[in-house]
MISEDREN-383775 format. One line per 10 residues: number of its first residue (from 1); their letters; for each residue x, y, z of N, C-alpha, C, O. Coordinates in steps of 0.001 Angstrom, whole numbers, m for minus. Each point is the difference from the previous one (the first is absolute). Layout:
NUM = A = X,Y,Z,X,Y,Z,X,Y,Z,X,Y,Z ~ ...
This chain:
1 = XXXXXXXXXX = 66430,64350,m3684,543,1357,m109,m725,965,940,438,1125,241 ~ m1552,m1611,271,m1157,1150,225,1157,228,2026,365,968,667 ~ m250,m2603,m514,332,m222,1181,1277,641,692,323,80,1185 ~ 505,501,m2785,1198,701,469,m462,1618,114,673,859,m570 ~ m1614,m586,1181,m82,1410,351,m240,m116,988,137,987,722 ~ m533,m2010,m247,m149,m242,1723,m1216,359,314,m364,m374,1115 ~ m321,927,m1682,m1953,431,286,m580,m848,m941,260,m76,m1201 ~ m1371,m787,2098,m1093,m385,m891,m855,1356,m759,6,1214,206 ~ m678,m2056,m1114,m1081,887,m1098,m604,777,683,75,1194,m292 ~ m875,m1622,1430,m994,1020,657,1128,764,617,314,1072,m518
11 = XXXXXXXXXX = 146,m1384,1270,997,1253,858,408,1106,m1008,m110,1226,m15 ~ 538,m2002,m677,442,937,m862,m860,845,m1340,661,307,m993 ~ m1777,m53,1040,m1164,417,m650,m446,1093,1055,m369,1112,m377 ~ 404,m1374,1355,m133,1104,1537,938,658,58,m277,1159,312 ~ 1874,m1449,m557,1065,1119,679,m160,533,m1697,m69,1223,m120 ~ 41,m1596,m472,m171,893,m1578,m946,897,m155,282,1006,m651 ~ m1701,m1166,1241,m859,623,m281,315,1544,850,m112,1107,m525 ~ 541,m1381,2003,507,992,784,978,521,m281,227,1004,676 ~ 780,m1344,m1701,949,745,m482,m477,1004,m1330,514,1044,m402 ~ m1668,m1778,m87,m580,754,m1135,m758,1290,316,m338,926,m738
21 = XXXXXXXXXX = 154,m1149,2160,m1035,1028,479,985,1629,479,m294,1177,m209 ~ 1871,m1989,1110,335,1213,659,602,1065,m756,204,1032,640 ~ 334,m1046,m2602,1033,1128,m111,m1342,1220,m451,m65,1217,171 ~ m853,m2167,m778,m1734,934,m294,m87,794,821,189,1151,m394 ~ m485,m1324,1795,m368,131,1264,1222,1348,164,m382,1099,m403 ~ 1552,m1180,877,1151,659,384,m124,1154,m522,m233,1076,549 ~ 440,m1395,m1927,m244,1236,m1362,m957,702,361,512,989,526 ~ m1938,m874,m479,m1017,154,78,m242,760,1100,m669,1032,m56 ~ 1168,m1465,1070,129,566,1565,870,1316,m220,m225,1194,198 ~ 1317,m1914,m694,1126,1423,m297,m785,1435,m873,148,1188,287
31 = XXXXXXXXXX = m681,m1562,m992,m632,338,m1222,m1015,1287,851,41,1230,m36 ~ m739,m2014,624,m1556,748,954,905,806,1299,m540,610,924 ~ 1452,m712,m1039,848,667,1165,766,1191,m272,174,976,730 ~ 230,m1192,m1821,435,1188,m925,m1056,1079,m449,205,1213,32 ~ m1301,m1791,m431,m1278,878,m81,m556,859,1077,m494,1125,m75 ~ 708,m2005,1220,m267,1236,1097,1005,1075,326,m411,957,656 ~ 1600,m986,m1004,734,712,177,683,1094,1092,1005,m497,m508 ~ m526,1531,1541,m80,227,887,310,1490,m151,481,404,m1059 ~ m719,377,2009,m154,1591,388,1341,405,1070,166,m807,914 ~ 555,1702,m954,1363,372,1080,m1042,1308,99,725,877,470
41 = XXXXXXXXXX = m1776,m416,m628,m780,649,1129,m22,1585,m961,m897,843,m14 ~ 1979,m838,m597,m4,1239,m212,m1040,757,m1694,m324,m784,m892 ~ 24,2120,806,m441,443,m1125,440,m849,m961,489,m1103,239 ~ m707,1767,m1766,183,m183,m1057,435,1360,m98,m590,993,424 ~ 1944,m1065,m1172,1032,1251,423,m760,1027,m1552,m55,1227,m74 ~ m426,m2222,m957,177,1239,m1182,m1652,m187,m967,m368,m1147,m256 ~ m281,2048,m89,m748,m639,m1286,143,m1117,m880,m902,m686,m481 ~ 1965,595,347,785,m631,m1289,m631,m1657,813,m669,m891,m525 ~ 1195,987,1910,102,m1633,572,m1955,m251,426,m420,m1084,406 ~ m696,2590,m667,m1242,m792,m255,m336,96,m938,m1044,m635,m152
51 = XXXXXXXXXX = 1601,1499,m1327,m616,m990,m1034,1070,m1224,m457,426,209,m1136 ~ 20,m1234,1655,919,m1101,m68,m1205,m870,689,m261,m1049,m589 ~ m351,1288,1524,m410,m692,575,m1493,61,m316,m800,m829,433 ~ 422,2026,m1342,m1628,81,m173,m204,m714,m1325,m901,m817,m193 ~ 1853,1206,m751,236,m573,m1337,951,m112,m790,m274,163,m1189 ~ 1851,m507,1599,806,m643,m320,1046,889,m523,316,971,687 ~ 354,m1210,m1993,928,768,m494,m342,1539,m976,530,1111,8 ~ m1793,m1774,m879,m538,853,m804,m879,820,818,m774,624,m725 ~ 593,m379,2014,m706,624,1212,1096,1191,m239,m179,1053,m612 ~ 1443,m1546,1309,748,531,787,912,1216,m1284,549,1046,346
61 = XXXXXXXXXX = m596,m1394,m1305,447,292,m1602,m883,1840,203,493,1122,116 ~ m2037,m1650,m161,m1471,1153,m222,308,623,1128,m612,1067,36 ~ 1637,m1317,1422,m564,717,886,1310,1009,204,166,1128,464 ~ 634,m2108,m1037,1368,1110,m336,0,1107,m648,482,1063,392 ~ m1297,m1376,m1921,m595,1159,m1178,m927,931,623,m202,1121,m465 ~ m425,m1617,1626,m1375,1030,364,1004,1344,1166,m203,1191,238 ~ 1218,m2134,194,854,754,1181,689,1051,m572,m43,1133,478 ~ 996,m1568,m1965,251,1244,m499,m701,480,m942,709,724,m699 ~ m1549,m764,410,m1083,1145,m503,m132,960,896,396,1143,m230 ~ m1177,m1626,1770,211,880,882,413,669,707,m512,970,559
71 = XXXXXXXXXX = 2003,m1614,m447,1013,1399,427,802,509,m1220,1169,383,m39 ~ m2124,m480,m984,908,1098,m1265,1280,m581,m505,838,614,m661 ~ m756,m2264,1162,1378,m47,m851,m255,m1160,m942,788,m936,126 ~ m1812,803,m1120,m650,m435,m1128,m1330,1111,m524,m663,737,730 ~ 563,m898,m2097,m1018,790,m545,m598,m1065,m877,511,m1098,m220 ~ m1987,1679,m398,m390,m738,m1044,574,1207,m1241,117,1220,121 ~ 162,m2091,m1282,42,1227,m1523,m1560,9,m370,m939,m700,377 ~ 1029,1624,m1142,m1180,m105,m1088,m931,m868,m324,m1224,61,120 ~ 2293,m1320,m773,m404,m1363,m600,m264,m1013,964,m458,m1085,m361 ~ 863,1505,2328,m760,m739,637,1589,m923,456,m136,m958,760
81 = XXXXXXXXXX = 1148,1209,m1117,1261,m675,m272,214,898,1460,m490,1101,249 ~ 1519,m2062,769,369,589,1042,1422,287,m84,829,m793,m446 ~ m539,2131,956,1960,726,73,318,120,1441,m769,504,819 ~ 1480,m799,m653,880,598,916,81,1408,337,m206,770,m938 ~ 441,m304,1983,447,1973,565,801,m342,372,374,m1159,184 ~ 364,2694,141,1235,m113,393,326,m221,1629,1083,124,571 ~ m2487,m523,29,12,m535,1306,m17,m1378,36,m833,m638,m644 ~ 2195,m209,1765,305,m745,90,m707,m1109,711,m616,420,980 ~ 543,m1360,m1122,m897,m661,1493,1194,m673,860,884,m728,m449 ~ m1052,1115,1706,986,m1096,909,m112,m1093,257,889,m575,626
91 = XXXXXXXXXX = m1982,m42,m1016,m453,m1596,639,860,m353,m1270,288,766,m920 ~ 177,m2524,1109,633,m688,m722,m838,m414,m1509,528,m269,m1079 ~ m2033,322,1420,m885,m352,m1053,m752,875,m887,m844,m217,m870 ~ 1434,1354,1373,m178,1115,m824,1036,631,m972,47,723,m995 ~ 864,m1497,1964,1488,739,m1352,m107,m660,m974,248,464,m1113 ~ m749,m2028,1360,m2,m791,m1193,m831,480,m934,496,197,m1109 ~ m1697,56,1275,m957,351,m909,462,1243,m167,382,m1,m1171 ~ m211,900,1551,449,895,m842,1084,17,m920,56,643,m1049 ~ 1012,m1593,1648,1099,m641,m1463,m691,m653,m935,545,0,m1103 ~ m1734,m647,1194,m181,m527,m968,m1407,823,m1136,m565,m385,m1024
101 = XXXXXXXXXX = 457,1584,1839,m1460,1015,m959,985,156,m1504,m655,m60,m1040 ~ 2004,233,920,136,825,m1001,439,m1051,m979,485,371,m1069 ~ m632,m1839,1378,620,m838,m783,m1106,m1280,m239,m153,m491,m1119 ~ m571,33,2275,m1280,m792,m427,m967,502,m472,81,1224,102 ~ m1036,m1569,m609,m1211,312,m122,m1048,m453,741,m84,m1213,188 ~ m831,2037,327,m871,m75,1142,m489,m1267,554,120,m336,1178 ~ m910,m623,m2495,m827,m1109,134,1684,m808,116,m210,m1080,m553 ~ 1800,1090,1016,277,m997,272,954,m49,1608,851,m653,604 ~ m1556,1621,m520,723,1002,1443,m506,m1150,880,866,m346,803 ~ m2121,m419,m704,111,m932,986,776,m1135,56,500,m379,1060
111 = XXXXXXXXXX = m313,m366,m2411,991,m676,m461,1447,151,526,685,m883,517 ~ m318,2312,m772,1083,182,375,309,214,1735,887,m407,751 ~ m1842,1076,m608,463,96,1608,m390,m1351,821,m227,159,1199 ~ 156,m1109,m1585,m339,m996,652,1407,m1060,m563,7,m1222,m154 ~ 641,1805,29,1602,m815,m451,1006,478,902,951,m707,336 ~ m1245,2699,354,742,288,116,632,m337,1712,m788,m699,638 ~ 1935,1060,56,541,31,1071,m1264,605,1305,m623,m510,931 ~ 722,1572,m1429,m1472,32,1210,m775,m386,m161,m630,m339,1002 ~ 386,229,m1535,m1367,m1427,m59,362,m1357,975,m572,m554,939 ~ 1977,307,m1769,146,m1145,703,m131,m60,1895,m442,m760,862
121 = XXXXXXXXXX = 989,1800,m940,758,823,1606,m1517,84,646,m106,m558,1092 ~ m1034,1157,m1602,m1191,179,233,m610,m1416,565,m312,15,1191 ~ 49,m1591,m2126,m351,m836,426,930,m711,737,m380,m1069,478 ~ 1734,1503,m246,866,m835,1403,m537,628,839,m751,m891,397 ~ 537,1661,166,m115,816,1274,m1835,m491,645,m413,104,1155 ~ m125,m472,m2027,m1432,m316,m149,202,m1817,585,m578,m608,901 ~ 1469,247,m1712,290,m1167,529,244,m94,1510,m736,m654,740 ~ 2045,1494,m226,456,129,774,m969,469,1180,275,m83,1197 ~ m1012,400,m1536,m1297,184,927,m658,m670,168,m818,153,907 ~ 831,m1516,m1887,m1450,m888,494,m1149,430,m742,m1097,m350,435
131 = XXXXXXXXXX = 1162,1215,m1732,m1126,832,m189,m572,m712,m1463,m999,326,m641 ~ 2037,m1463,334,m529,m436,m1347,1150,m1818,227,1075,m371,470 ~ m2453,m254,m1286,630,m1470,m283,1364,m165,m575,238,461,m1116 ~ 891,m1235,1965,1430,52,m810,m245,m1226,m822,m61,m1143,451 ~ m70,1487,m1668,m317,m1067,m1169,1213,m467,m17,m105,m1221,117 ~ 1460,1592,m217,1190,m879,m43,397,m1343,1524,961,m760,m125 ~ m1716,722,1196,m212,m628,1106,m1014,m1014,m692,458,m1125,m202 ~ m1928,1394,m235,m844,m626,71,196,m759,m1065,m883,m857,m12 ~ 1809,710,m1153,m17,m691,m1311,1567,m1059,452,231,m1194,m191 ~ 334,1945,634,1095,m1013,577,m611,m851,777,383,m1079,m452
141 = XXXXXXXXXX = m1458,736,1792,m409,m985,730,m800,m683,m974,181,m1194,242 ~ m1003,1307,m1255,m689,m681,m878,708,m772,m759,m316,m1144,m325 ~ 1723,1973,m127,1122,m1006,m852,645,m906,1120,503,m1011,m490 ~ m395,1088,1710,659,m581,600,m1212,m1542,234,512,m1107,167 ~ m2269,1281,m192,m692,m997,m23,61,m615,m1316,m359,m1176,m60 ~ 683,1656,m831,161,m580,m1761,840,m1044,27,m130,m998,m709 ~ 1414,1262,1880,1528,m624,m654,m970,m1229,944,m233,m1110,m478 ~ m190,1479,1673,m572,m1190,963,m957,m1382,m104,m53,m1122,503 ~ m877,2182,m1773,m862,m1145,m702,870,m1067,m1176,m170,m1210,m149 ~ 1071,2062,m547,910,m805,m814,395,m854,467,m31,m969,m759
151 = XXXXXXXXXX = 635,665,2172,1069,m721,342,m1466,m1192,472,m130,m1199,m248 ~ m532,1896,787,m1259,m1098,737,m724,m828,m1321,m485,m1127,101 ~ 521,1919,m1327,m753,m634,m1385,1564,m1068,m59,m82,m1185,321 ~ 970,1592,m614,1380,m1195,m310,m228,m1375,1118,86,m1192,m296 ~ m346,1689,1422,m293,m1333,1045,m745,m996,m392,208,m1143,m407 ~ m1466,2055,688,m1070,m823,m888,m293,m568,m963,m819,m916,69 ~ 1260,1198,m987,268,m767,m1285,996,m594,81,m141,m803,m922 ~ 1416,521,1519,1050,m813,92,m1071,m1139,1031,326,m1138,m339 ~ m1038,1090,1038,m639,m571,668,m474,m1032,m472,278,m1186,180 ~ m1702,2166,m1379,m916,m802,m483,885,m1126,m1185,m171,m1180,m309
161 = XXXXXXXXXX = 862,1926,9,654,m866,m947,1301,m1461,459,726,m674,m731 ~ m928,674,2243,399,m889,449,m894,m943,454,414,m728,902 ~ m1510,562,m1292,m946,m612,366,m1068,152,747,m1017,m687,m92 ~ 1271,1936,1158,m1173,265,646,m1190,1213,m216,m359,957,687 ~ m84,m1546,m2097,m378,952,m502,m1976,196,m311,m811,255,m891 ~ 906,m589,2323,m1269,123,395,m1085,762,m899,526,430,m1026 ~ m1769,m169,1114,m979,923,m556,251,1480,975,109,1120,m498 ~ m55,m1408,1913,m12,1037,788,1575,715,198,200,983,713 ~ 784,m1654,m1448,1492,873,m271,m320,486,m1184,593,1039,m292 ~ m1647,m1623,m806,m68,1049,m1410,m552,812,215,398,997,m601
171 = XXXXXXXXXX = m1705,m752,1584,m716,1009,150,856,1182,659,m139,1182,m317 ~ 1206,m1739,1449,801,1153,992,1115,205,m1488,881,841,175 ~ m885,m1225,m933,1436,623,m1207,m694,1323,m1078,580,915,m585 ~ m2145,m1318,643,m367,854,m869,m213,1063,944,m109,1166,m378 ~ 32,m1575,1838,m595,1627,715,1455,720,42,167,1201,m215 ~ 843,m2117,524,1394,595,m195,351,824,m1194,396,1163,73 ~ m574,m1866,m1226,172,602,m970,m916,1601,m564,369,1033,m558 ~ m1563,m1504,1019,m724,1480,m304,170,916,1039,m681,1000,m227 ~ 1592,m889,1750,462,908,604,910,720,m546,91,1205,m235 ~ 962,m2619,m39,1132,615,m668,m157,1474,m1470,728,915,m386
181 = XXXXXXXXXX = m1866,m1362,74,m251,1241,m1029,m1045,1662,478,m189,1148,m403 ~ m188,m2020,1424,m725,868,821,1247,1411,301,54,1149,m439 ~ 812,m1927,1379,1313,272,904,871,1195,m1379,297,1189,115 ~ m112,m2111,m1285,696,833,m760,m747,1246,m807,335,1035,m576 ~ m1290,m1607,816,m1310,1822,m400,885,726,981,948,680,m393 ~ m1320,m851,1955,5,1700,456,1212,191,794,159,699,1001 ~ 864,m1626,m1776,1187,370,338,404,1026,m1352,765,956,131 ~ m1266,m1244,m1143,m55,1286,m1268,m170,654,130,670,1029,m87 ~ m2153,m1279,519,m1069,1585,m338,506,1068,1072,m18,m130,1224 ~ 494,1265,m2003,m332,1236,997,m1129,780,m122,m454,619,m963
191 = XXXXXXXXXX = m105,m815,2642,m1010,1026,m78,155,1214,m109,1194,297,m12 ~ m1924,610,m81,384,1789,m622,m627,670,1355,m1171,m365,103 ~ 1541,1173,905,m806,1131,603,m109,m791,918,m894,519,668 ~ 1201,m1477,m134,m865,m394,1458,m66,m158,1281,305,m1026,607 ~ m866,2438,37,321,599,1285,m656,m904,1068,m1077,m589,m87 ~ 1737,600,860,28,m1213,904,m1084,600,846,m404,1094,m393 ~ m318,m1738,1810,m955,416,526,693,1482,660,m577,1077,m155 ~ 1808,m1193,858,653,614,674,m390,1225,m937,m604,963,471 ~ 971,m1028,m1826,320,1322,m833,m1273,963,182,m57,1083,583 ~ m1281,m2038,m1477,m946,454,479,m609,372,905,m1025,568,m377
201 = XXXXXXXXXX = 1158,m604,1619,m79,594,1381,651,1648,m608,m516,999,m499 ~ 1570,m1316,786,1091,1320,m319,m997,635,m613,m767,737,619 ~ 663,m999,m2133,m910,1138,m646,m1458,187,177,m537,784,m782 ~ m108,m1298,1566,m1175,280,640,47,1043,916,m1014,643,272 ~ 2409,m349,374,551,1073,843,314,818,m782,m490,1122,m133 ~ 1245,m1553,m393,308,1678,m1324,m1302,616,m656,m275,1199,44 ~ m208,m1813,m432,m1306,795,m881,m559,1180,843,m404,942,m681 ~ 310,m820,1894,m55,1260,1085,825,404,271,m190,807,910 ~ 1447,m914,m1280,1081,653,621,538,1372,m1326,713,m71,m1002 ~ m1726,1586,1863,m270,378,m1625,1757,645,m28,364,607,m1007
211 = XXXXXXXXXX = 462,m779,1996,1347,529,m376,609,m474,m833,536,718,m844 ~ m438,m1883,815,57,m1151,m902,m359,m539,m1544,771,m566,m776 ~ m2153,910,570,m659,154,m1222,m714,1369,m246,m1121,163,m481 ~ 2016,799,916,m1106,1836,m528,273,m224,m1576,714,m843,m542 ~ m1379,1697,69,302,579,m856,m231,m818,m1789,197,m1210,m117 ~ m467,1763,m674,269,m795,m1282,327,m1639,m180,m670,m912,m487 ~ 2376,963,1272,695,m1025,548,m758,m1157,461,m108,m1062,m614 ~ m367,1326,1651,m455,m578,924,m1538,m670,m99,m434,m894,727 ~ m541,1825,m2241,m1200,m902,m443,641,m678,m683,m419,m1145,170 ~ 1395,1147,m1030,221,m806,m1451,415,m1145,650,m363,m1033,m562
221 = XXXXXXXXXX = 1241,844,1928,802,m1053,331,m1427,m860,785,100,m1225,81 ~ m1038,1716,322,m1025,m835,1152,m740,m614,m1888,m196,m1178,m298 ~ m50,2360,m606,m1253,m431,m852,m93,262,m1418,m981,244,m702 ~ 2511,m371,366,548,m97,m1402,m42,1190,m543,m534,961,554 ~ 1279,m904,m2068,61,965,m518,m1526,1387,m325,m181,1216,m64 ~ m516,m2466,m39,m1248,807,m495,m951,815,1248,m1000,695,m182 ~ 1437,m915,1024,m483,793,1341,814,971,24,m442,754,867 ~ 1632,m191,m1421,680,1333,m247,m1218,975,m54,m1001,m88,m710 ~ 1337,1066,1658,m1000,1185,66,m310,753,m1175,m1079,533,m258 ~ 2058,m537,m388,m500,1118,m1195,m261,m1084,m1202,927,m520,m621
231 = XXXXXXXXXX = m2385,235,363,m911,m977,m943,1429,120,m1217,774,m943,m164 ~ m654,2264,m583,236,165,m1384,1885,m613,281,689,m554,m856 ~ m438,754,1709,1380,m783,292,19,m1561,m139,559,m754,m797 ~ m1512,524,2048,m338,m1053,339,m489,m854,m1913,775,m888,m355 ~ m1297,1040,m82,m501,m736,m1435,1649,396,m438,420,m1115,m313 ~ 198,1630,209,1253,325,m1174,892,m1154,851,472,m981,m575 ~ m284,1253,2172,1019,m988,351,m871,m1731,m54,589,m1075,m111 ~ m1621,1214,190,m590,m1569,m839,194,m466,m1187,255,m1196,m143 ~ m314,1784,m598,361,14,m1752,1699,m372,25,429,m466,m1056 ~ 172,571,1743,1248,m70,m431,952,m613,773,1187,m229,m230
241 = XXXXXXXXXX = m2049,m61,1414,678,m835,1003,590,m1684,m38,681,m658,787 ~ m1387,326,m2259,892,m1413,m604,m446,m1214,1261,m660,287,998 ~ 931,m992,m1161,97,m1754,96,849,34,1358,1145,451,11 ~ m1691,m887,979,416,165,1425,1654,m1338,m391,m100,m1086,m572 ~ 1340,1693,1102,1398,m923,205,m396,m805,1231,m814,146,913 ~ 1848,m1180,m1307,0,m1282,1085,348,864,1012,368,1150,m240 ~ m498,m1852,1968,236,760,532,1021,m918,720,m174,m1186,277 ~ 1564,2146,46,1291,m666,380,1,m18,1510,m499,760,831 ~ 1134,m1738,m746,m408,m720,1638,1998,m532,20,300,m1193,22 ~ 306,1814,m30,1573,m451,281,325,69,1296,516,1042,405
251 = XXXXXXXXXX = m713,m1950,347,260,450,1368,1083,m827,514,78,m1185,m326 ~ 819,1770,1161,1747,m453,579,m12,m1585,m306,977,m529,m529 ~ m2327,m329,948,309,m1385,m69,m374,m554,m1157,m253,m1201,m87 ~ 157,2345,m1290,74,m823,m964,m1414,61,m735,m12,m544,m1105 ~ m1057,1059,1496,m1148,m466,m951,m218,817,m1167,645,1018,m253 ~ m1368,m1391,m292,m80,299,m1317,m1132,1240,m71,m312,701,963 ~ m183,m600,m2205,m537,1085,m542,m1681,m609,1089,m1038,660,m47 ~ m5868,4926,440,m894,m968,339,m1404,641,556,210,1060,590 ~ m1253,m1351,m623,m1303,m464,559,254,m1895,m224,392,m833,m817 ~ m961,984,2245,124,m1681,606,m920,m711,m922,m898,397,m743
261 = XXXX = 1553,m1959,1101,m630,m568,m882,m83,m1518,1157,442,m109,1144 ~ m1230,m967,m2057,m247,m914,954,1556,m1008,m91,931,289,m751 ~ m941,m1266,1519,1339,m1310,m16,561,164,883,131,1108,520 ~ 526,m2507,44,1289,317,464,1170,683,m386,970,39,757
């Protein structure tokens, strides 16, 4: 039986092992390539797109709240609870939050704005720049090494179980097999926040660019909520700022839902 595959044992222990090696390899490459990510040269058009890139969704949430505080079209009450004025904001991520002052409650305002349309609109355009890992790219080439090890684990074991079932084809089935689970990890896992080298460049440029980050705005988005200039603000919008939302990554080709984290 062994003889109807047309490769002896050793030959065929060599073209297996090199097949075991390349969808790892491919993925992986793809993977570290996506991480570097690339620059079309230009600014970072808004605050909003450096706290996305300094600290993710629940960044960009604090730097929205700090923006209208400061042009008067949010207040704190009494109880520390934030309202709305009757001044509008024009950015897309400000109308939201202000639709949502009179109906959420504070600690879930990050929650919520991290579901919403600009948000989403926020991390395409980030994409579209090269400025952050497209997790829907990088989990598809990992599933595409999963289906690869499957079909290479079915060989192999149709193999061994034809007789040529060497010590050194059990050893290449178990390395097969523990890729294959390897492969289906980080074709799952989404990472959260993770700005590609390209991105970080970018905001190494922004952090001086004080047109860019003046103002209230512009500390909260480089250095979180609690760097808000006014301390007694700053502690009230900490207290109530809730449990940072996933951060949505929907971009045209499909991916799915940060401060970086390690993995492919």
């Amino acid at each position: 039986m062994a003889e109807a595959w047309g490769i002896s044992g050793p030959d065929f222990w060599w073209l297996y092992a090199l097949a075991i090696a390349l969808p790892f390899t491919i993925a992986g490459l793809h993977a570290l390539w996506l991480r570097r990510g690339f620059h079309d040269g230009e600014k970072l058009p808004t605050v909003h797109h450096v706290a996305a890139l300094a600290g993710g969704t629940a960044r960009v949430t604090d730097t929205v709240v700090a923006a209208m505080l400061e042009r008067e079209q949010a207040r704190l009450g009494g109880s520390g609870r934030l309202y709305r004025t009757p001044l509008i904001p024009v950015d897309p991520l400000g109308q939201e939050l202000a639709g949502a002052l009179s109906a959420t409650p504070d600690h879930r305002l990050r929650e919520w704005m991290s579901r919403g349309p600009a948000m989403r609109a926020l991390w395409a355009d980030l994409g579209r720049r090269g400025l952050v890992v497209r997790e829907g790219r990088r989990r598809l080439w990992w599933r595409i090494a999963a289906v690869g090890y499957a079909v290479l684990l079915a060989i192999g074991t149709a193999r061994w179980f034809a007789g040529d079932g060497g010590g050194i084809l059990s050893a290449l089935l178990v390395v097969t097999l523990v890729l294959l689970i390897v492969t289906l990890r980080f074709g799952r896992t989404d990472y959260q926040g993770r700005t590609t080298i390209a991105g970080r460049e970018v905001l190494a440029e922004a952090k001086t660019d004080r047109s860019l980050v003046a103002g209230a705005a512009g500390t909260v988005a480089l250095r979180g909520v609690a760097a808000y200039p006014d301390r007694e603000v700053a502690r009230i919008l900490s207290r109530h700022a809730g449990p940072p939302g996933k951060d949505t990554r929907a971009f045209a080709w499909g991916d799915g839902i940060g401060t970086d984290t390690g993995g492919l």
